[in-house]
C-alpha positions in Angstrom: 0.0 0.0 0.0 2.4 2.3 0.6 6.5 2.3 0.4 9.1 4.3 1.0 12.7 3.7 -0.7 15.8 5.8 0.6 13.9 8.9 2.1 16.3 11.7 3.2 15.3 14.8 5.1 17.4 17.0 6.6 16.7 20.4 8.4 19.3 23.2 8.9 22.5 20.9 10.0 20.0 18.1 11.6 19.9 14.8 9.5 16.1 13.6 10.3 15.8 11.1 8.1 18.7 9.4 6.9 18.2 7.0 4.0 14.6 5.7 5.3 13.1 2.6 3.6 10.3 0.1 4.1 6.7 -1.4 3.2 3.5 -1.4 4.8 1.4 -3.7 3.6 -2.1 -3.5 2.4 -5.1 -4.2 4.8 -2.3 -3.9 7.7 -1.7 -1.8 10.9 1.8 -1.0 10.6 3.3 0.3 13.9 6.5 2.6 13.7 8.4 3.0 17.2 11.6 5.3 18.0 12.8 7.8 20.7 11.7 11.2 20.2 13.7 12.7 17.4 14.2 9.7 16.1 12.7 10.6 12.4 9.5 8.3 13.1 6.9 11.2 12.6 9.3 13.4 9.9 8.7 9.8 7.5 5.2 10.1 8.0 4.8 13.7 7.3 6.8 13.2 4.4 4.5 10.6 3.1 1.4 12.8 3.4 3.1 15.9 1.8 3.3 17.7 4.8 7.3 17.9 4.2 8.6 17.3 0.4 11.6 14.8 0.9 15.6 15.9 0.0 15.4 12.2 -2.0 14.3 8.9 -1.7 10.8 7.8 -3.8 6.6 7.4 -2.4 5.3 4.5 -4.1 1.2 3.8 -3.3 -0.5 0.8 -4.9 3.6 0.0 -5.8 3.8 3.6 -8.6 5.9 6.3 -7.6 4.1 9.1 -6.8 4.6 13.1 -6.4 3.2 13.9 -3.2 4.3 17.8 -2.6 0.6 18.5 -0.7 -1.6 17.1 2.0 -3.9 17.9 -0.8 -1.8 15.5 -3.4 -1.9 13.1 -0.4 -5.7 13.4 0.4 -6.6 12.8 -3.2 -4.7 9.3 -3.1 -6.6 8.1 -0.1 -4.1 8.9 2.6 -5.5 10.7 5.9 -2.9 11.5 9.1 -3.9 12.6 12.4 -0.6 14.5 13.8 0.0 14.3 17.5 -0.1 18.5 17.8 -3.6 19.2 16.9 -3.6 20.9 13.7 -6.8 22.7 14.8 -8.1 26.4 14.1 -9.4 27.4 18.0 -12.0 30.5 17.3 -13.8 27.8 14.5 -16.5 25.1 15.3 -15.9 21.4 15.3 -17.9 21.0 12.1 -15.9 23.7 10.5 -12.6 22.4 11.3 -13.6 18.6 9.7 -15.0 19.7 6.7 -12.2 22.7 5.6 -10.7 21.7 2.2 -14.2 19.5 2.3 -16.3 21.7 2.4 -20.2 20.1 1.2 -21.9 22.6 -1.1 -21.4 24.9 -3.7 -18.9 27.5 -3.8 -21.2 30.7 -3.3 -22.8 28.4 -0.2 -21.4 26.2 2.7 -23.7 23.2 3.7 -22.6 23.5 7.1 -26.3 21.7 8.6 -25.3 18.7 6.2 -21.5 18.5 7.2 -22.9 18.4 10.9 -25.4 15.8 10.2 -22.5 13.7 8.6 -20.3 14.5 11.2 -22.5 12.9 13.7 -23.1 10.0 11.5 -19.4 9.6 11.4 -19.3 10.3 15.1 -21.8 7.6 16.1 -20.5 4.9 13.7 -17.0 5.2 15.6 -18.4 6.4 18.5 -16.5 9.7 19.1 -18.8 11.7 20.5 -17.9 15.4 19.8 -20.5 18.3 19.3 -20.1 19.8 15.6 -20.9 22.9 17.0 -18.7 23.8 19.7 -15.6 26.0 19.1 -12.1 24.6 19.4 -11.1 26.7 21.9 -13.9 25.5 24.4 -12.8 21.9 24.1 -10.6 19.9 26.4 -7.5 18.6 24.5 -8.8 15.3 24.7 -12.1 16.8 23.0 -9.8 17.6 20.7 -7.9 15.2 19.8 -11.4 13.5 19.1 -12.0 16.0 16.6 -9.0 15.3 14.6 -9.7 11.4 14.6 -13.3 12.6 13.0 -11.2 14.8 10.4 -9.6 11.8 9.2 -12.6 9.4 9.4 -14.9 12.0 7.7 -12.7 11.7 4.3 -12.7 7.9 4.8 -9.2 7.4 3.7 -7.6 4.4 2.4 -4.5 4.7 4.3 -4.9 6.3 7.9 -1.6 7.5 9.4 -2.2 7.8 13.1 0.0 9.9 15.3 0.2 9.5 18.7 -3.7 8.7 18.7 -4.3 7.7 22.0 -2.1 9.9 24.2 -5.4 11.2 25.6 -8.0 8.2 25.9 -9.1 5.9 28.7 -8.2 2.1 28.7 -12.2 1.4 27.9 -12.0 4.1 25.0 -8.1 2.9 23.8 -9.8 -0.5 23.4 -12.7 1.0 21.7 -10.6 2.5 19.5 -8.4 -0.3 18.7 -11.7 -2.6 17.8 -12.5 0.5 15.4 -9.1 -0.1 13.7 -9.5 -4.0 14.0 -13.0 -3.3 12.1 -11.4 -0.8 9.9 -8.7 -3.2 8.5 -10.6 -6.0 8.1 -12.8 -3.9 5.7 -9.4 -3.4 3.8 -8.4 0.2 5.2 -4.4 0.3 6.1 -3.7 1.7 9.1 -0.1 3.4 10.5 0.1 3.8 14.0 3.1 5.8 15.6 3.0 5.4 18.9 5.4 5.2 21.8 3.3 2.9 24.0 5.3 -0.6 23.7 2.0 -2.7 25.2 -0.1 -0.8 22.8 2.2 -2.0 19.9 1.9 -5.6 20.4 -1.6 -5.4 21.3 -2.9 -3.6 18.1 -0.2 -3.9 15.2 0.6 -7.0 12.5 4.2 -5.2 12.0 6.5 -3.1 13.5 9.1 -0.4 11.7 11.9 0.6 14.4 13.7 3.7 14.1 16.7 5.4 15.7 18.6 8.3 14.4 16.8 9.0 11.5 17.5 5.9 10.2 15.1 2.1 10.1 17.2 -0.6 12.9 14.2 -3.1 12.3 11.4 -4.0 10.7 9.3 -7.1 11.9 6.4 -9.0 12.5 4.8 -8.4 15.9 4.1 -11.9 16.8 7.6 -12.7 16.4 9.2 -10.1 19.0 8.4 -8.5 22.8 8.3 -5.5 23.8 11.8 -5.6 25.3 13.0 -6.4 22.9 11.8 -3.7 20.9 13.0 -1.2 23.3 16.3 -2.4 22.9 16.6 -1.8 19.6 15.1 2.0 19.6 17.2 2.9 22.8 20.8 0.7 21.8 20.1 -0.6 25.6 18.6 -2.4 28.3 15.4 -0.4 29.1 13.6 -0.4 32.7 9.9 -1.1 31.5 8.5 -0.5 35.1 8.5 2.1 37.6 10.9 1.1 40.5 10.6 3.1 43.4 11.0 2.9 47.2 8.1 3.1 49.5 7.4 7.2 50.4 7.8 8.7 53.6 5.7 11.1 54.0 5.9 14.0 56.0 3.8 16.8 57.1 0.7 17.7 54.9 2.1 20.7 52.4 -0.8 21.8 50.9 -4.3 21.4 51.5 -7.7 21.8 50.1 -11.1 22.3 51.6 -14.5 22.2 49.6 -12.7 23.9 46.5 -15.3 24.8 43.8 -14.1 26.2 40.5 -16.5 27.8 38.1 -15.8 28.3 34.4 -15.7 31.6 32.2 -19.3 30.6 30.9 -20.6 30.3 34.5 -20.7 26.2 34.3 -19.4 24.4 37.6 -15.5 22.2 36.3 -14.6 21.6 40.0 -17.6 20.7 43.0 -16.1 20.8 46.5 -12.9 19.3 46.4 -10.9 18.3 49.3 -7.7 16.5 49.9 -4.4 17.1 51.0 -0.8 16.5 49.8 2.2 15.8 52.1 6.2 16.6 51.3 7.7 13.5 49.9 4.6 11.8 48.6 2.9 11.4 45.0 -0.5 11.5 44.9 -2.0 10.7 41.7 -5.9 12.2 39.9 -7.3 9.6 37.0 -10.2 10.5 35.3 -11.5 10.6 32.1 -10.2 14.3 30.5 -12.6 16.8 30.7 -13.7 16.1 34.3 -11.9 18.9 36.1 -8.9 17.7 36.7 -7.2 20.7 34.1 -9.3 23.1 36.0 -7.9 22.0 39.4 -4.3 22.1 38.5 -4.4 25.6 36.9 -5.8 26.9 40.1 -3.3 25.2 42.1 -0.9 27.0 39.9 -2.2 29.8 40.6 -3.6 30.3 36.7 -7.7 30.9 36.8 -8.4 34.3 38.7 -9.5 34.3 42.2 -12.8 35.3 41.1 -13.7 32.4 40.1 -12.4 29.6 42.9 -13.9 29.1 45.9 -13.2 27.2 49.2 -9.7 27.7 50.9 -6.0 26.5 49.7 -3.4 26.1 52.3 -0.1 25.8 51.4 2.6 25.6 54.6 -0.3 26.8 57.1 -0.8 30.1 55.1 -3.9 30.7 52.8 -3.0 30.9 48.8 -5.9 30.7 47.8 -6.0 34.5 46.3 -2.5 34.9 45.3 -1.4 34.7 41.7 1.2 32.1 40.2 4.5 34.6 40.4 3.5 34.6 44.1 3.1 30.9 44.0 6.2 30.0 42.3 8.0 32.2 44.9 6.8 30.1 47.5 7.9 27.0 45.6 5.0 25.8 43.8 6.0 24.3 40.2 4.1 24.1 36.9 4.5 21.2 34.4 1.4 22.2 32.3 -1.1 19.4 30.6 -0.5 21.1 26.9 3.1 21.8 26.2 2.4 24.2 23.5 -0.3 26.6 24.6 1.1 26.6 28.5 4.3 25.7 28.5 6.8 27.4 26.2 7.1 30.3 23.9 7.8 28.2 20.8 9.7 30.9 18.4 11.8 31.9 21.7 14.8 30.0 22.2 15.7 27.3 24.2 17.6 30.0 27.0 14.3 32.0 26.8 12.1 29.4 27.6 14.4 27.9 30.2 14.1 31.4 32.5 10.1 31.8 31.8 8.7 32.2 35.4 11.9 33.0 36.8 13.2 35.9 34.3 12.9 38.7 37.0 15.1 37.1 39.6 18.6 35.7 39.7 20.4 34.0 37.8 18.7 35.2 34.9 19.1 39.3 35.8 21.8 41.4 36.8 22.6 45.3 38.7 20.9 47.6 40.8 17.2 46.3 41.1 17.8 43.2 38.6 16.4 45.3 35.9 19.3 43.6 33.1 19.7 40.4 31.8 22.3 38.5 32.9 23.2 36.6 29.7 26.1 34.4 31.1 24.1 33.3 33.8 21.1 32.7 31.1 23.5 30.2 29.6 24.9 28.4 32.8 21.6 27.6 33.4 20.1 26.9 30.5 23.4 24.7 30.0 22.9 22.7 33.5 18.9 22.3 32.3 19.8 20.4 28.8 22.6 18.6 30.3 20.4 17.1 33.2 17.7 16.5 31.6 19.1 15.4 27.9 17.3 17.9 26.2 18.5 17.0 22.2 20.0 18.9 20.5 21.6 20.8 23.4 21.8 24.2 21.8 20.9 26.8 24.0 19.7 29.4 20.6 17.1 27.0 19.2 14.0 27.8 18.7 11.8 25.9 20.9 9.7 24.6 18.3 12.4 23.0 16.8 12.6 20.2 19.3 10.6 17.0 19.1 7.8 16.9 21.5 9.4 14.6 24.0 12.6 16.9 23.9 10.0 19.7 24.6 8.8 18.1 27.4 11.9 17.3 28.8 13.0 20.9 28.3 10.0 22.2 30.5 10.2 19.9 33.3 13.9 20.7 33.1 13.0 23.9 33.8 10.4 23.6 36.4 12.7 20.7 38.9 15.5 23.3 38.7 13.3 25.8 41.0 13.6 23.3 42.8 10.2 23.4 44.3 8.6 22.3 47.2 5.6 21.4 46.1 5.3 20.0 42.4 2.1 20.2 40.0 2.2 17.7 37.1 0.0 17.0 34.1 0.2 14.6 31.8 4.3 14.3 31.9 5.0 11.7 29.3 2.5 12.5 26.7 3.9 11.6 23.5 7.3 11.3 24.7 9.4 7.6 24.2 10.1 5.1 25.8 13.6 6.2 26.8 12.6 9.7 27.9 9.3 8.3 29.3 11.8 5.7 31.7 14.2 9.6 32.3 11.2 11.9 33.6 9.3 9.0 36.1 12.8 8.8 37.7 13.4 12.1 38.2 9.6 12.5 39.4 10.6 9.4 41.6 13.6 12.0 43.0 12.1 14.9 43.5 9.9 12.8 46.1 12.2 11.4 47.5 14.2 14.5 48.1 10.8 16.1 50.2 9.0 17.5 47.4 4.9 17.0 47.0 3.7 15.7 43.9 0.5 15.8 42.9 0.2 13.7 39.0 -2.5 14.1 36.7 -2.0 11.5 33.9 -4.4 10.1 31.2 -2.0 7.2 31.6 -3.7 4.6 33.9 -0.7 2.2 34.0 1.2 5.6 34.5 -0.3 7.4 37.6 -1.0 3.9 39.0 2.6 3.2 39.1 4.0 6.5 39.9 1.3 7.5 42.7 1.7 6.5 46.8 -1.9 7.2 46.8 -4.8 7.7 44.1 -7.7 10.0 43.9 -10.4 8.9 41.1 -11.8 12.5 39.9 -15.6 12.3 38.0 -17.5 15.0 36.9 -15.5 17.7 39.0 -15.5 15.5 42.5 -13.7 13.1 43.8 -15.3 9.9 43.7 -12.8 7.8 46.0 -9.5 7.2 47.1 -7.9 3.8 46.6 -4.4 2.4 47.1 -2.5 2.0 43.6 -0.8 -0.8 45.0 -3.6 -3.2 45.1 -6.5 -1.8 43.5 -7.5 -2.9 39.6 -7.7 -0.8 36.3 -11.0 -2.5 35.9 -12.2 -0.7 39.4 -10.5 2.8 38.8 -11.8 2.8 35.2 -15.4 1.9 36.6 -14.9 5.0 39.2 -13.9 7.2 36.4 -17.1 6.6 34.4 -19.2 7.2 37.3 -19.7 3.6 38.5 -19.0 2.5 41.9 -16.7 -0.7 42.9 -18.2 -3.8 44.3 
C-alpha cells in the first residue's frame, strides 16, 4: 500500500531522516516506534506531503508518486492525524472537519449537512464530539477527538495515526483499537506511531523501528516483545516498570477544603474538592479528561483568577488561595502544564528563553541595581545545567523551541520547572507523547524529586502511569472526587469503573 525507498530529510544541519526505507502492507496496521527525534513522525509527514523529501521515492499501490501537498496526499486516499492538533481554536468542530471538504457549492457552505454527517461519522466510531462547539472551548482530549473525526470524515484508504491515543481511557483505547480491528478487516491500512510498547503488540501486525533517523528493524509483531523492541530504539537495556521505594511522608504541604471552581461561561469544572498533599509523597488524579482535573491544576498553579475559585487552599499553614502564580512560584510551587504548546513554552523563543520563563525577573537570569538587566552568562549556565540534566537534544541553547521534538520539549519544560527546585510539584500529563527512553528519564526524576521532600500531585491520562508512579490515588468524575484507593492493590478494571461514574463492588 504504501512504500518508501531511501527517504532523506534534513533540516538546517539536523539529518532527520537518513536514507529511510520500508513497506507497509495493504489491509495492515503497521506500527512505527523510535525515541523522540528519532525521524519516526518526519517519515510520515513526508509521506502525506506535509514535508517534500531531499530524496528517496513514495510509491502507493507500488507507482511512484509526487506527493508535494496534503492535498496530493488526500486525493490518493491517505488521511494523518498529527500528534499536535492541527486545529483552528476560534472555529467550530464541524468547520474544522469539513475545511478543504467543504459540502456545497462555492457561493454556499452546507454547514447543517457536514454536521449531520459528522454525527453519523461520530456515532459509527463512536466519538462523540458536538459539531458545533468551538475549538477553543474543548478539552485537548475533546480535541484530539475531533482530529480522529477529520480523518474518518474523508474515509481514507491509508490512515496514518500519530500518537492517537495519548489522551484516551483504557475502555476508549480498546474502543478505538476494535475501530481499527473493524477498519482493517474492511481493507483500510492503518499506521500507527505510537510510543506505548503494550499498545504495539496489542494492536499492530508489524513493526518499523527507528533510531537516528534511520530504520534498525522492521518485523512481525508476533515474532518479537516488547523488550525487545526497546532495545533496539534505545541501543540498551530499558527499565519497563517504575521502581521506586516506599514514600515517607511527612507533614501535609498543601491542603484543600471544599474547593469549587466555576468556568468563564458560568458552568461548575470543580464541586467541592478536598484533599491534602504531604512533602515526599505522589499522589495521583485519574479521570476521564474533561472532568476537572485541568481546571484544578491551573488553580493550584495559581492560573484561573480568584474570582472564580472558591473554598480555601493552604499551602505551609498560610492561605494561597488569592495569590497569583508569580507569588506561588515564589513560595515553591511548580508548573509542568497538561499542553506543552499553549502553556508551557514560547515556541519561536529560544531554548535560553524558555528555560528562564517564570523565573526571568530574579537571579540568575538578571543582573545590577534592582535586577532590571539580563544576565546573559548566567542565562547560559543555566540553560546549559537544564539540557545537560535533563538530555534535552540537540543541546543548543539558541534553538527555537519549536524545533525540538515533542518529548525533547517536554523534557525541556520539566527541566525547567525541577530546577526551582520546588517544594511542592504540579504535574500533568508528563509523558505524553514522549518515548520510551525519555518516558523511563522523567518518572525517575519525578521518583527523586519525592524522594528528596518535594509533594507531587500527578494528573495523567495514563492509567498504567499514575498507577505506578502514585503513593496514593484519587479517582476525579464529573469535577468531584469519587474515591481514594491504594494503587498498589486496586484494579484498572475498578478505577476505570470510578472514572465513568460507576461504583466498585
Amino acid at each position: 500500500m504504501l512504500e518508501l525507498r531511501n527517504i532523506t530529510k534534513t533540516f538546517g544541519d539536523v539529518l532527520a531522516n537518513d536514507r529511510v526505507s520500508f513497506k507497509v502492507e495493504p489491509g495492515t496496521i503497521h506500527a512505527i516506534v523510535g525515541e523522540n527525534g528519532a525521524g519516526k513522525s518526519t517519515a510520515m509527514r513526508i509521506a502525506y506531503g506535509f514535508y517534500t523529501a531531499d530524496s528517496g521515492e513514495i510509491l502507493i499501490d507500488g507507482q511512484v508518486r509526487e506527493i508535494r501537498t496534503p492535498h496530493d496526499a488526500i486525493a490518493l486516499g491517505i488521511g494523518m492525524v498529527h500528534q499536535h492538533f492541527m486545529l483552528v481554536e476560534p472555529m467550530t468542530v464541524a468547520e474544522n472537519i469539513v475545511l478543504g471538504a467543504e459540502p456545497g457549492s462555492a457561493t454556499s457552505l452546507d454547514l447543517r449537512k457536514a454536521a449531520d454527517e459528522i454525527r453519523k461519522v461520530s456515532d459509527e466510531f463512536k466519538l462523540s464530539v458536538d459539531p458545533n462547539a468551538t475549538i477553543e472551548t474543548l478539552s485537548v482530549g475533546q480535541q484530539q477527538r475531533v482530529e480522529l473525526l477529520k480523518a474518518l470524515y474523508r474515509r481514507a484508504q491509508l490512515l496514518i495515526l500519530d500518537e492517537p491515543t495519548a489522551v484516551l481511557t483504557p475502555q476508549e483505547v480498546e474502543e478505538f483499537f476494535a475501530i481499527l480491528r473493524g477498519m482493517r478487516d474492511q481493507g483500510k491500512t492503518i499506521v500507527i506511531i505510537t510510543h506505548k510498547l503494550s499498545e504495539v503488540l496489542a494492536i499492530s501486525d508489524n513493526v518499523t523501528v527507528m533510531r537516528d533517523g534511520r530504520v534498525v528493524g522492521n518485523v512481525k509483531t508476533s515474532e518479537t516483545s516488547a523488550a525487545e523492541l526497546a532495545r533496539m530504539m534505545v541501543g540498551r537495556e530499558v527499565l519497563l516498570r517504575v521502581e521506586k521505594p516506599d514514600a515517607k511522608p511527612g507533614a501535609a504541604l498543601i491542603s484543600l477544603r471544599d474547593v469549587s471552581i466555576v468556568g468563564r461561561d458560568g458552568t461548575k469544572r470543580v464541586d467541592k474538592v478536598s484533599f491534602e498533599v504531604r512533602a515526599g509523597e505522589i499522589v495521583g488524579i485519574a479521570g476521564v479528561e474533561g472532568n476537572g482535573q485541568t481546571e484544578l491544576m491551573e488553580a493550584l498553579a495559581g492560573l484561573i483568577p480568584g474570582a472564580y475559585v472558591s473554598g480555601s487552599i493552604n499551602f505551609e499553614g498560610r492561605d494561597i488561595t488569592r495569590l497569583d502564580a508569580r507569588a506561588r512560584k515564589e513560595l515553591g510551587i511548580a508548573h509542568v502544564p497538561e499542553d506543552r504548546h499553549r502553556r508551557g513554552l514560547l515556541l519561536d523563543f529560544s531554548l535560553a528563553e524558555n528555560t528562564i520563563l517564570g523565573v526571568h525577573y530574579r537571579k540568575p537570569a538578571v543582573m545590577g541595581p534592582g535586577g532590571i538587566l539580563l544576565d546573559q552568562k548566567g542565562i547560559q549556565r543555566r540553560t546549559e545545567q537544564v539540557l545537560r540534566d535533563f538530555d534535552v537534544r540537540p543541546p543548543s541553547p539558541d534553538l527555537p523551541a519549536r524545533a525540538l521534538s515533542g518529548g525533547n520539549q517536554q523534557k525541556l519544560i520539566i527541566g525547567r520547572e525541577f530546577e526551582l527546585p520546588p517544594k511542592f510539584l504540579l504535574v500533568s500529563q508528563p509523558t505524553r507523547g514522549v518515548d520510551i527512553g525519555a518516558i523511563e528519564f522523567i518518572h525517575q526524576k519525578i521518583v527523586a524529586m519525592r524522594d528528596a521532600g518535594c509533594a507531587v500531585l500527578l494528573v495523567s491520562a495514563e492509567l498504567e502511569e499514575v498507577t505506578a508512579l502514585s503513593d496514593r490515588l484519587l479517582v476525579i468524575h464529573n469535577g468531584k472526587i469519587a474515591g481514594e484507593v491504594d494503587p498498589k492493590v486496586t484494579t484498572n478494571e475498578e478505577i476505570g469503573l470510578m472514572m465513568t461514574g460507576g461504583r466498585r463492588s
